[in-house]
TIRO-2110 file (N, C-alpha, C; in Angstrom, 1 decimal):
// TIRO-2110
30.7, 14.1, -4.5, N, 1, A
30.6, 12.9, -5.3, CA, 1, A
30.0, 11.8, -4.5, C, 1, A
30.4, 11.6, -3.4, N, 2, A
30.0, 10.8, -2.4, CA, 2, A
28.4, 10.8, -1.9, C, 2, A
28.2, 12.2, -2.0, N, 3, A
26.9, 12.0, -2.0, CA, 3, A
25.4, 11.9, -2.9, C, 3, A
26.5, 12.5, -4.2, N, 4, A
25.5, 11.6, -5.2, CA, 4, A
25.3, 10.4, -5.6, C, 4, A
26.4, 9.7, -5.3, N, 5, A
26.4, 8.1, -5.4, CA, 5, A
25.8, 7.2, -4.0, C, 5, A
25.7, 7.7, -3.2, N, 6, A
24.8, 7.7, -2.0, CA, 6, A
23.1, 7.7, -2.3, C, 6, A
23.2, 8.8, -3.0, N, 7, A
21.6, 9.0, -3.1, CA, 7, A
21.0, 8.4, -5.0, C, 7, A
22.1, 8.0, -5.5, N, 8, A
22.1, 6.7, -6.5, CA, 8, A
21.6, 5.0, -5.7, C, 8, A
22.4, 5.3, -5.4, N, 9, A
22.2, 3.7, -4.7, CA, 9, A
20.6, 3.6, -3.9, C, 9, A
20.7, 4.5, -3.2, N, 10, A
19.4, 4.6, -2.3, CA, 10, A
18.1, 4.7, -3.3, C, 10, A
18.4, 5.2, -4.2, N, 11, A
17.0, 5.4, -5.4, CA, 11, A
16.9, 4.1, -5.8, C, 11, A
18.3, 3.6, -6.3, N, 12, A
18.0, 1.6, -6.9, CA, 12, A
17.5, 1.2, -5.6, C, 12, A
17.8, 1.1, -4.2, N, 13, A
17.3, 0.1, -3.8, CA, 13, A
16.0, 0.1, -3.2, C, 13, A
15.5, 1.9, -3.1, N, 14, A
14.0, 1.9, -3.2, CA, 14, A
13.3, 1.3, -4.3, C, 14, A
13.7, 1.5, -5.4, N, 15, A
13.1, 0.8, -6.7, CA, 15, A
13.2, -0.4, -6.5, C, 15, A
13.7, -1.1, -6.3, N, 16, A
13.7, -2.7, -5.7, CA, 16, A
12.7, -2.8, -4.6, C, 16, A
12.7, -2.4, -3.6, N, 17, A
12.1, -3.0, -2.2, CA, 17, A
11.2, -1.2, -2.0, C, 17, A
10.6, -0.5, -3.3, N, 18, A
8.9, -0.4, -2.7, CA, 18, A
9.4, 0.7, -2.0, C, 18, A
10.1, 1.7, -2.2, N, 19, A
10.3, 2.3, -0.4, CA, 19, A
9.0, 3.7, -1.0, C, 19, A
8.1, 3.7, 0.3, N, 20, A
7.7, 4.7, 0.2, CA, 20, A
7.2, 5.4, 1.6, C, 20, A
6.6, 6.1, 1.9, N, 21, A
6.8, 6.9, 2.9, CA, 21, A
5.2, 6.6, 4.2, C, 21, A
4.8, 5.6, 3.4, N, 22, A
3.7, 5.2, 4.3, CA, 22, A
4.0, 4.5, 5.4, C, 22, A
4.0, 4.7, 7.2, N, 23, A
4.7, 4.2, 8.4, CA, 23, A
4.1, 2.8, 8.7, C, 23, A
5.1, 1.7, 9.0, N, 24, A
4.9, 0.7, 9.7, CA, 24, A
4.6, 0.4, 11.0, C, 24, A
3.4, -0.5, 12.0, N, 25, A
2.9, -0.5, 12.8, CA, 25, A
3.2, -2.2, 13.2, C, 25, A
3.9, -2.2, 14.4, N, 26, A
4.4, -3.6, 15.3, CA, 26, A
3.1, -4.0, 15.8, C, 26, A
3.4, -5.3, 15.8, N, 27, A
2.7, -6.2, 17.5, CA, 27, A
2.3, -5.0, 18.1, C, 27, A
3.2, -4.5, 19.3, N, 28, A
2.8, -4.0, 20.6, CA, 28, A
1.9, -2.9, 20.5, C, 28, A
1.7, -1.7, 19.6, N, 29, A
1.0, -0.5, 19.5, CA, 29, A
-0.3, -1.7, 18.7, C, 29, A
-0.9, -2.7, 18.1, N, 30, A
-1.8, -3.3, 17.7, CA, 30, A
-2.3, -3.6, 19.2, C, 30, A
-1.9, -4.3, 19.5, N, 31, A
-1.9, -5.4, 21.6, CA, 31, A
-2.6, -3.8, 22.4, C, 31, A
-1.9, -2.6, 22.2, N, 32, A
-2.1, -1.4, 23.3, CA, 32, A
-3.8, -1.2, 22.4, C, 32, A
-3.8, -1.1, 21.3, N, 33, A
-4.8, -0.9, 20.5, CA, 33, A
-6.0, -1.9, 20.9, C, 33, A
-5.9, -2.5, 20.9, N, 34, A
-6.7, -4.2, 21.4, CA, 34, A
-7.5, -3.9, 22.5, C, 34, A
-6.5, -3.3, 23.5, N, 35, A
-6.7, -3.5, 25.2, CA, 35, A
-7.5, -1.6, 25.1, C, 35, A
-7.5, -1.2, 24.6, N, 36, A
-7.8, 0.3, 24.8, CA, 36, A
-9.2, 0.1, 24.2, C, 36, A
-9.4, -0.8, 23.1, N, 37, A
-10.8, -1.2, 23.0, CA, 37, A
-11.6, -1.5, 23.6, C, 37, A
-10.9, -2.6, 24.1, N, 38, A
-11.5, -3.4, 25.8, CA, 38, A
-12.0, -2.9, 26.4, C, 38, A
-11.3, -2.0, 26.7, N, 39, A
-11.6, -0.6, 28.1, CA, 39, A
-12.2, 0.3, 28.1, C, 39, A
-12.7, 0.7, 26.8, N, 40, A
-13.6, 1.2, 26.3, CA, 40, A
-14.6, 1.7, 26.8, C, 40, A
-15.3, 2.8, 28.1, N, 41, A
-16.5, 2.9, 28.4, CA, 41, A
-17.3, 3.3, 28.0, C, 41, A
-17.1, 4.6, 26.8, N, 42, A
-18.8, 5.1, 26.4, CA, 42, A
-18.4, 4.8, 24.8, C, 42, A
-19.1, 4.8, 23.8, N, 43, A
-19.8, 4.7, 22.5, CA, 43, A
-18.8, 5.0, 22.0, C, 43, A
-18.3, 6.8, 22.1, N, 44, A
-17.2, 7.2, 21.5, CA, 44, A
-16.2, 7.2, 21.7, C, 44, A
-15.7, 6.7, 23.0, N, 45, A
-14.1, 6.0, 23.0, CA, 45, A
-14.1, 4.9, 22.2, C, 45, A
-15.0, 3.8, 22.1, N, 46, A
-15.4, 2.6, 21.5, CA, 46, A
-14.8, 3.3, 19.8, C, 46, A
-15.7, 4.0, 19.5, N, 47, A
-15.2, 4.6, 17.7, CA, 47, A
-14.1, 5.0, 17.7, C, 47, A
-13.4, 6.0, 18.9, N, 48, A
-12.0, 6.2, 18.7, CA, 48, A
-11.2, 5.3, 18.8, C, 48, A
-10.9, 4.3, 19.8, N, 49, A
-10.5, 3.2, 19.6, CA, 49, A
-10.5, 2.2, 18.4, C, 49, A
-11.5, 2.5, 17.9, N, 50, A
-11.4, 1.1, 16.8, CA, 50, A
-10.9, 2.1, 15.4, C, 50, A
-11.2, 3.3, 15.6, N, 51, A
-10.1, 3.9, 14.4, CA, 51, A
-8.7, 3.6, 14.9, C, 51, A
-8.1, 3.7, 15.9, N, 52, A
-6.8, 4.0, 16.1, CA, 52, A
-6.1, 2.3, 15.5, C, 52, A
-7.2, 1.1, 16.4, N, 53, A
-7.0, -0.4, 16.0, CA, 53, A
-7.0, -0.4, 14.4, C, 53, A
-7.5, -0.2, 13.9, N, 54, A
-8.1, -0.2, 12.1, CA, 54, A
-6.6, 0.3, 11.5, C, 54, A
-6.1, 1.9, 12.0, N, 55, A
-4.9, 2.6, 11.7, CA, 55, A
-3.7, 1.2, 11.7, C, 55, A
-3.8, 0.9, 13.2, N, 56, A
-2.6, -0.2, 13.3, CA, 56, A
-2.6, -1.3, 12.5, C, 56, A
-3.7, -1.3, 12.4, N, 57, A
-3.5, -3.0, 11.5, CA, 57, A
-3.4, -2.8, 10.1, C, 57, A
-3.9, -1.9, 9.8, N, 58, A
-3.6, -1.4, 8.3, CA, 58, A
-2.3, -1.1, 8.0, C, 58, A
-1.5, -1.0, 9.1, N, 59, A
0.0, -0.4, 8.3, CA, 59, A
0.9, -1.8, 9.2, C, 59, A
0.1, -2.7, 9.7, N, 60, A
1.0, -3.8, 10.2, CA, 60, A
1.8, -4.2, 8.9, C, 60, A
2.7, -4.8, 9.2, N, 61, A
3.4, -6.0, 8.4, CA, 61, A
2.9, -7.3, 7.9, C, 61, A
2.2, -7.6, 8.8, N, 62, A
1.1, -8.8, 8.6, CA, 62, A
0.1, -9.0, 8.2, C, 62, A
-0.1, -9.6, 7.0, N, 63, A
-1.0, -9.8, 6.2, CA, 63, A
-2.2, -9.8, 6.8, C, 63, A
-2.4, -10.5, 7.6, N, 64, A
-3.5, -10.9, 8.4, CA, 64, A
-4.4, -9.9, 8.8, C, 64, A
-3.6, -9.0, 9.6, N, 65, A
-3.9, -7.9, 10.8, CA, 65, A
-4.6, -7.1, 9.6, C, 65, A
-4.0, -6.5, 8.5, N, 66, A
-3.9, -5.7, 7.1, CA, 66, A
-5.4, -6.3, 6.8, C, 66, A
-5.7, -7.4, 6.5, N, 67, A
-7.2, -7.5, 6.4, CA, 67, A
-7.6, -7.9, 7.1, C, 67, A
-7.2, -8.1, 8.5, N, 68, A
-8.6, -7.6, 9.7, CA, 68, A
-9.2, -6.0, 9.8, C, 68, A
-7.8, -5.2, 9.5, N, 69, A
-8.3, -4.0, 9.7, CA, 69, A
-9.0, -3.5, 8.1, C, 69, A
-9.1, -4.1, 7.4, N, 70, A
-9.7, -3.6, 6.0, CA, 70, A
-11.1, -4.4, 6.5, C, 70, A
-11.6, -5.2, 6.6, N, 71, A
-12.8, -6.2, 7.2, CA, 71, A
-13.6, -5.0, 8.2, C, 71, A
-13.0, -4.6, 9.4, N, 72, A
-13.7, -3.5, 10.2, CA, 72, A
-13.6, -2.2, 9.4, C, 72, A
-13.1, -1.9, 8.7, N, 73, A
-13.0, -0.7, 7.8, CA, 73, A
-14.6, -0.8, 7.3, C, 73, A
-14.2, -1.6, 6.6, N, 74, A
-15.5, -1.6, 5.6, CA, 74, A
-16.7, -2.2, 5.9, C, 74, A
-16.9, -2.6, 7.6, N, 75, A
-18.2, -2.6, 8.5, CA, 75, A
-18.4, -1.3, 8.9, C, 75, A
-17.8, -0.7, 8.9, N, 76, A
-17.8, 0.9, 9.3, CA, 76, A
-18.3, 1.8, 8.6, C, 76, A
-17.9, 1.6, 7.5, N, 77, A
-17.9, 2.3, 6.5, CA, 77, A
-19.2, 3.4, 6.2, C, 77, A
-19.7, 3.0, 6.4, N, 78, A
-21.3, 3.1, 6.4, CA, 78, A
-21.8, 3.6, 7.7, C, 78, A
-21.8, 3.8, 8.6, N, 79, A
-21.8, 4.5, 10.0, CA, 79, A
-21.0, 6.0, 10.0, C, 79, A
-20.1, 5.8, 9.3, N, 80, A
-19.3, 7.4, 9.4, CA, 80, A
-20.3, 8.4, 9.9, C, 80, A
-19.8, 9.3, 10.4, N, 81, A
-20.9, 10.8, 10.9, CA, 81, A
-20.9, 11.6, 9.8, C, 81, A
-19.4, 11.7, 9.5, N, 82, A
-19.1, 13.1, 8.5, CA, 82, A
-18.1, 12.9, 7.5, C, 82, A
-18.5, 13.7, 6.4, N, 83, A
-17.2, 13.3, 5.4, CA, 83, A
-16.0, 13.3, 5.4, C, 83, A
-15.5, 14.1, 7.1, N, 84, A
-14.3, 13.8, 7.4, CA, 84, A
-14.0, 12.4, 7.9, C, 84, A
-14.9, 11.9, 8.8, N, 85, A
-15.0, 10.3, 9.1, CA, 85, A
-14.4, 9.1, 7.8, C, 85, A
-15.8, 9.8, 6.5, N, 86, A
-15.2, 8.9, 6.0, CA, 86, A
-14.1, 9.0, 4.7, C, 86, A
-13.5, 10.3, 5.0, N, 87, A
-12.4, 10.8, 3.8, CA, 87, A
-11.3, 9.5, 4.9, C, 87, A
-11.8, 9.7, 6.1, N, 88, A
-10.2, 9.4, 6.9, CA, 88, A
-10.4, 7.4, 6.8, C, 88, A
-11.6, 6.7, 6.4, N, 89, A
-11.7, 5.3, 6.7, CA, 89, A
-11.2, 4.7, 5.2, C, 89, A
-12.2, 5.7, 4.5, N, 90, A
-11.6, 5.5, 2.9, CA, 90, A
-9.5, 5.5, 2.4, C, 90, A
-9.1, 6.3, 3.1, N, 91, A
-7.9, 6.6, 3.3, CA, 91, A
-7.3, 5.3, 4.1, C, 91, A
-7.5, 4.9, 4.7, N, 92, A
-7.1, 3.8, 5.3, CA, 92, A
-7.7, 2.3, 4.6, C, 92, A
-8.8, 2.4, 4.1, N, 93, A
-9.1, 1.2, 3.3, CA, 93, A
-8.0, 1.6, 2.1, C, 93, A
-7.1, 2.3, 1.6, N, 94, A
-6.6, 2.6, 0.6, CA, 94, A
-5.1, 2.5, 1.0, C, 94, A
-5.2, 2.3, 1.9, N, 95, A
-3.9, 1.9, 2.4, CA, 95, A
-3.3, 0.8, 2.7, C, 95, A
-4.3, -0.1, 3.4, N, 96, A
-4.6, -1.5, 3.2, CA, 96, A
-4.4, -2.1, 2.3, C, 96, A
-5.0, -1.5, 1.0, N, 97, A
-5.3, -2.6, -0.4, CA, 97, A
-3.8, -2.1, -0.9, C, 97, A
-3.4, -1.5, -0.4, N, 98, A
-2.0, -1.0, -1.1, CA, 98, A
-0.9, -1.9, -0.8, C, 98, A
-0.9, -1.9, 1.2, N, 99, A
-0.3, -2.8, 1.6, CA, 99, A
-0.6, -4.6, 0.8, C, 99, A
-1.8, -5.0, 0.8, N, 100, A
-2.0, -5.8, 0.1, CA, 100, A
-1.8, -6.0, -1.7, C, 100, A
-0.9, -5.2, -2.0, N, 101, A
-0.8, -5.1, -3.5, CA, 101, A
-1.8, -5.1, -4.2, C, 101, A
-3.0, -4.5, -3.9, N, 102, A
-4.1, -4.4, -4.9, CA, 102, A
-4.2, -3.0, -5.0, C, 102, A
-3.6, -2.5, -5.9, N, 103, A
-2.9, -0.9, -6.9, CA, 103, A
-4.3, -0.4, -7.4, C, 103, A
-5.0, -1.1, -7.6, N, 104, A
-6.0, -0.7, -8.8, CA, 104, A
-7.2, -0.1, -7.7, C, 104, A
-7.5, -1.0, -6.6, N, 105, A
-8.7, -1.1, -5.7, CA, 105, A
-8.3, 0.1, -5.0, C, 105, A
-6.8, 0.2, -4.4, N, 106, A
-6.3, 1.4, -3.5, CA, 106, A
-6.3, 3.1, -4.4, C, 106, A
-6.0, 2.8, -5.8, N, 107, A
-6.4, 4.1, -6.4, CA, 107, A
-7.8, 4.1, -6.1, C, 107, A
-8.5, 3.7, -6.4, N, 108, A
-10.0, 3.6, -6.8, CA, 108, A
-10.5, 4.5, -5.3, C, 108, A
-10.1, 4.1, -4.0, N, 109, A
-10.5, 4.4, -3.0, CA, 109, A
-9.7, 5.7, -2.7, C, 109, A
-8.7, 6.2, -2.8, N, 110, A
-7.7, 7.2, -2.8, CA, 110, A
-8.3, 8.1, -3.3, C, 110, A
-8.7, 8.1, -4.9, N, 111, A
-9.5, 8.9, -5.5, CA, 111, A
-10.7, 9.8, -5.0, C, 111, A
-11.5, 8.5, -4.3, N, 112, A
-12.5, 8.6, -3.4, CA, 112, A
-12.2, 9.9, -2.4, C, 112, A
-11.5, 9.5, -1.6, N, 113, A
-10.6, 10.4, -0.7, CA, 113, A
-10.7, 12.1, -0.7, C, 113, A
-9.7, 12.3, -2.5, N, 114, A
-9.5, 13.4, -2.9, CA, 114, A
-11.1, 14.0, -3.4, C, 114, A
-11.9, 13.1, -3.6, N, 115, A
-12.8, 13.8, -4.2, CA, 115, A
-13.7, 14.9, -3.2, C, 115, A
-13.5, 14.2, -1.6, N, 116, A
-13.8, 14.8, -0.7, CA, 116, A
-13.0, 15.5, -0.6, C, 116, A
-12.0, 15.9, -0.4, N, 117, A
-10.9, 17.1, 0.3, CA, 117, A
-9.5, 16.9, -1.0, C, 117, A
-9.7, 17.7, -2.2, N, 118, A
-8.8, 17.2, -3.2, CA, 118, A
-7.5, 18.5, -2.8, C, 118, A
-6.9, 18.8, -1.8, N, 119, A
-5.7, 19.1, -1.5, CA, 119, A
-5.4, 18.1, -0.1, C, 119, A
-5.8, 17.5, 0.3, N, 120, A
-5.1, 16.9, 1.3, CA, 120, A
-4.1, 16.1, 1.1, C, 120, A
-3.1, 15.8, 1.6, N, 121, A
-1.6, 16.1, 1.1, CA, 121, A
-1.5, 14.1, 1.1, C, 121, A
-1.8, 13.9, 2.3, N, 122, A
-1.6, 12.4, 2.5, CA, 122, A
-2.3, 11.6, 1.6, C, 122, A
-3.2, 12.0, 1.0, N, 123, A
-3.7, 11.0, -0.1, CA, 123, A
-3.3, 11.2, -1.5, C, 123, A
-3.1, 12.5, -1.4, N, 124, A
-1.6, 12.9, -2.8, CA, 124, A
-0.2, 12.3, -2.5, C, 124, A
0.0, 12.4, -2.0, N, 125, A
1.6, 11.4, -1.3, CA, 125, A
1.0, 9.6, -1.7, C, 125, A
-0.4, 9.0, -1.5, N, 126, A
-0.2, 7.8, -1.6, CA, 126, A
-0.7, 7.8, -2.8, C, 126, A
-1.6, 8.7, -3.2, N, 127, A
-1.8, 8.3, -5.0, CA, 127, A
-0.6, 7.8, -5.6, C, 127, A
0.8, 8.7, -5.4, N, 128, A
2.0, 9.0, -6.0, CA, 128, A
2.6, 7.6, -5.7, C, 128, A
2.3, 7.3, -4.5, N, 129, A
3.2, 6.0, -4.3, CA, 129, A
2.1, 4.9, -5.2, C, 129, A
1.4, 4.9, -5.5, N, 130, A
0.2, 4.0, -6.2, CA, 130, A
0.8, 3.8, -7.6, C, 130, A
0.6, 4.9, -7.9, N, 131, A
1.3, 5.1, -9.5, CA, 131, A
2.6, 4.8, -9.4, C, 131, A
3.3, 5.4, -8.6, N, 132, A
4.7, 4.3, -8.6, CA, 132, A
5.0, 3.3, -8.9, C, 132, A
4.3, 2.0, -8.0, N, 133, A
4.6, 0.9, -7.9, CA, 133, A
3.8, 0.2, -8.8, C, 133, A
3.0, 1.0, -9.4, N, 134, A
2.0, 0.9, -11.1, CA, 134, A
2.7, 0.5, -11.9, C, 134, A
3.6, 1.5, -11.8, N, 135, A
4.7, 2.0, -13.1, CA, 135, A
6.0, 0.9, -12.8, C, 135, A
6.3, 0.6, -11.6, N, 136, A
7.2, -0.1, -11.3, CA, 136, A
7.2, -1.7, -11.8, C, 136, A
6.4, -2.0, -11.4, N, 137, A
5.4, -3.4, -11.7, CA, 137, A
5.7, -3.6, -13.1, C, 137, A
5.1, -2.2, -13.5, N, 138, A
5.5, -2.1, -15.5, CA, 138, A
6.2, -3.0, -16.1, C, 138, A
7.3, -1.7, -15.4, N, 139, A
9.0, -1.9, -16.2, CA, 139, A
9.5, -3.3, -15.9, C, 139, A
9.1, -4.1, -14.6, N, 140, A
9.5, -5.2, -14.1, CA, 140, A
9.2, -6.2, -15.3, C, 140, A
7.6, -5.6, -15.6, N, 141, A
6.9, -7.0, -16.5, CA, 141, A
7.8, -7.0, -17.8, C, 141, A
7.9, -5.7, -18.1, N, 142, A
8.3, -5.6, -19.4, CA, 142, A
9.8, -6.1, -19.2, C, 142, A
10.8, -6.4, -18.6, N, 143, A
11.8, -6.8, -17.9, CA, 143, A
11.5, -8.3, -18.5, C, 143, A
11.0, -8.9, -17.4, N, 144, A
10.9, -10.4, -18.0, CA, 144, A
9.9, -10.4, -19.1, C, 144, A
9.6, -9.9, -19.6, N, 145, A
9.0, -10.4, -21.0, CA, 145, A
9.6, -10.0, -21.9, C, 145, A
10.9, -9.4, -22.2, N, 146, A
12.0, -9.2, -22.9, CA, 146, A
13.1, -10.0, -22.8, C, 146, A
13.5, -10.5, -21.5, N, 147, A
14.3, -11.6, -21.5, CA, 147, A
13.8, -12.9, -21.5, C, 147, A
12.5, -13.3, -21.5, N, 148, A
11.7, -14.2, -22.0, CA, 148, A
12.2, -14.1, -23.4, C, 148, A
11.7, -13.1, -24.4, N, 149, A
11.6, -13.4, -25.4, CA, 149, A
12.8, -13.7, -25.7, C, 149, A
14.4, -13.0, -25.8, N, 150, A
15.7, -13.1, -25.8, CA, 150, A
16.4, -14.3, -25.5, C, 150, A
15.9, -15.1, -24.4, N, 151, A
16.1, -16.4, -24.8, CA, 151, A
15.8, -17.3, -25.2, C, 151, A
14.3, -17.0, -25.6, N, 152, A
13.5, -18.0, -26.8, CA, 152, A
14.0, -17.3, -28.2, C, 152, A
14.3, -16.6, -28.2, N, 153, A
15.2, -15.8, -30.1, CA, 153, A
16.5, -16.8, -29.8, C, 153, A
17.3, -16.8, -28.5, N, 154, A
18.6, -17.2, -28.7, CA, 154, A
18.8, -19.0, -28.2, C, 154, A
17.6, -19.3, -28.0, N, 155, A
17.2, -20.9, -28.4, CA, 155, A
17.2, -21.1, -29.6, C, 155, A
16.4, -20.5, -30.3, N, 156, A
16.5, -20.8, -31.7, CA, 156, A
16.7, -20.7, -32.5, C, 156, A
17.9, -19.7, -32.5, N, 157, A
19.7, -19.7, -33.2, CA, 157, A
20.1, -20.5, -32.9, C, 157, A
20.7, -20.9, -31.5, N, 158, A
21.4, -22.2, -31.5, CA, 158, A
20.7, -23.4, -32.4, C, 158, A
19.8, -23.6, -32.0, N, 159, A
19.3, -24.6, -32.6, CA, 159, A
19.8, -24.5, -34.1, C, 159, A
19.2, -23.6, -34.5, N, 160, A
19.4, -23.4, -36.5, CA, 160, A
20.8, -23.9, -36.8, C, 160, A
22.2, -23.0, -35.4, N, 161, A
23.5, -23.4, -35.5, CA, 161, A
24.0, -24.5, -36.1, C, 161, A
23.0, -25.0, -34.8, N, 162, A
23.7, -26.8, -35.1, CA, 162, A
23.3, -27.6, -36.0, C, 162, A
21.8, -27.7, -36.7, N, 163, A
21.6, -28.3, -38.0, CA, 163, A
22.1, -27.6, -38.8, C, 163, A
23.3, -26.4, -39.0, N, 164, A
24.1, -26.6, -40.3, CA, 164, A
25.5, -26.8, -40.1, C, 164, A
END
């Protein structure tokens, strides 16, 4: 019993607070990312490095970093070698816009993704979280626009109340 009421609670409070399975990236692994660019001697440590940078910032916390790394994303974009290059930049610009609450742009790009490699698992795990928070968003609206309306119906009973 204990642990269905456990894994009750955990489902409401991922429904509240978004939880999904996409990993978070600190300061310090962005800073190691930074300095690994730096140091960078030939052409293609330079490209591995700035994917790994692009990775970090895309899953930072901070807004900022999130569209620094969507800004070199999408200077890149266009340079990819191979459609694994850019199944994997697309994937990350789709991660980004996610992070950034833009649902519609991150499917859009996700899509993209699948259409290059449509079993790859990580961009079926974020579609799913896409549509989630689609659907979540929903119920939320429809939430306040039902108790919106419920108190403008129960304004204007009272009202009626009291002129009789």
């Amino acid at each position: 019993m204990e642990a269905k009421m456990g894994r009750f609670f955990e489902s409401v409070g991922n429904f509240f607070t978004g939880g999904d399975n996409i990993p978070w990236c600190d300061r310090d692994i962005i800073a190691g990312c930074e300095r690994e660019l730096a140091d960078a001697a030939t052409e293609e440590q330079r490209n591995d490095s700035l994917m790994r940078l692009s990775w970090a910032l895309v899953h930072s916390r901070q807004t900022d970093d999130v569209n620094r790394g969507i800004i070199m994303l999408e200077a890149s974009l266009d340079n990819s070698g191979s459609p694994l290059q850019t199944r994997e930049k697309l994937y990350l610009l789709a991660v980004g816009h996610y992070r950034n609450g833009d649902y519609s742009k991150s499917r859009q790009l996700v899509e993209r993704c699948l259409q290059i490699q449509p079993d790859w698992r990580q961009a079926i795990s974020l579609k799913k979280a896409i549509e989630d928070k689609i659907a979540k968003d929903g119920l939320i609206g429809i939430g306040i626009a039902t108790t919106a309306v419920g108190l403008l119906v129960g304004g204007i009973a009272a009202a009626v109340a009291r002129k009789k």
